[in-house]
N, C-alpha and C positions, 0 to 999 in steps of 0.2 A: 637437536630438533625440539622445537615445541611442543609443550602439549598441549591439546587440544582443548579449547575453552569449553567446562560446563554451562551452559546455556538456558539450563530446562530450567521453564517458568518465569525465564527473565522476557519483561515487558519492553517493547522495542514501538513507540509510538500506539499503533491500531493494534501490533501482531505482537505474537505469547510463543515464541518458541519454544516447541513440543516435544524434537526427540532428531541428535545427528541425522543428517538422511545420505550423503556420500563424501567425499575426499578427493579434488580434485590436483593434480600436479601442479596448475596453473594458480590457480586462486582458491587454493586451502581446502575446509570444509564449509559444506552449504545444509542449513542447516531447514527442517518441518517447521511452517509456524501457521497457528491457529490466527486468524483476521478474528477483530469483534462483529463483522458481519456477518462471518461464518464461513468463510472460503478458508482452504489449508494452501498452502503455498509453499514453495522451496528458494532459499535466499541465501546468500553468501555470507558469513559471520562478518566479512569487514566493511558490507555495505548495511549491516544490521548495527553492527555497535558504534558506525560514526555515524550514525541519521540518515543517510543516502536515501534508505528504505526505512519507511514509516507505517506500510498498509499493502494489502496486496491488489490495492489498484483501482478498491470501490473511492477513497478520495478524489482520483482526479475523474472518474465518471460522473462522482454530485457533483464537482465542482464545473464541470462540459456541461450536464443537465440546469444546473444552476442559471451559468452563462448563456444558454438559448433561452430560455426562459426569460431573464434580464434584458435581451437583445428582440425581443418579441414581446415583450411588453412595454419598448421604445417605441417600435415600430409602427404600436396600434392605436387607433385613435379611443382617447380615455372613457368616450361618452357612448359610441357606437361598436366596438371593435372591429370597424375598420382598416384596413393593412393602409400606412399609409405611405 
């Protein structure tokens, strides 16, 4: 059987894995990680050390906030902001 990968303080994109959280039968153990935003999260060790997981989720909200923003400021006109 494996041992269980040391993890703490290793940097995985946005998130800092902070400390095992449980062991599942299925897919191993999942592991506490601190976001640079500030949210704590719980994530699987094999979707943390191949990239799967990079954040716990504030990237793709900027990036949704991004993208309305983008698509509403096509939509309006440059001089009046009219919807057009």
């Amino acid at each position: 059987m494996p041992k269980r990968l040391d993890l703490t303080g290793k940097r995985f994109g946005k998130l800092v894995a902070t400390a095992p959280y449980a062991k599942t039968k299925k897919y191993g153990w999942k592991w506490l990680c601190q976001c640079d935003c500030g949210r704590q999260t719980i994530h699987r060790v094999d979707h943390l050390t191949s990239g799967h997981t990079r954040s716990c989720g504030c990237e793709k909200i900027k990036f949704g906030k991004t993208l309305v923003a983008q698509t509403l400021e096509r939509r309006c006109c440059p001089h009046c902001g009219e919807v057009l």
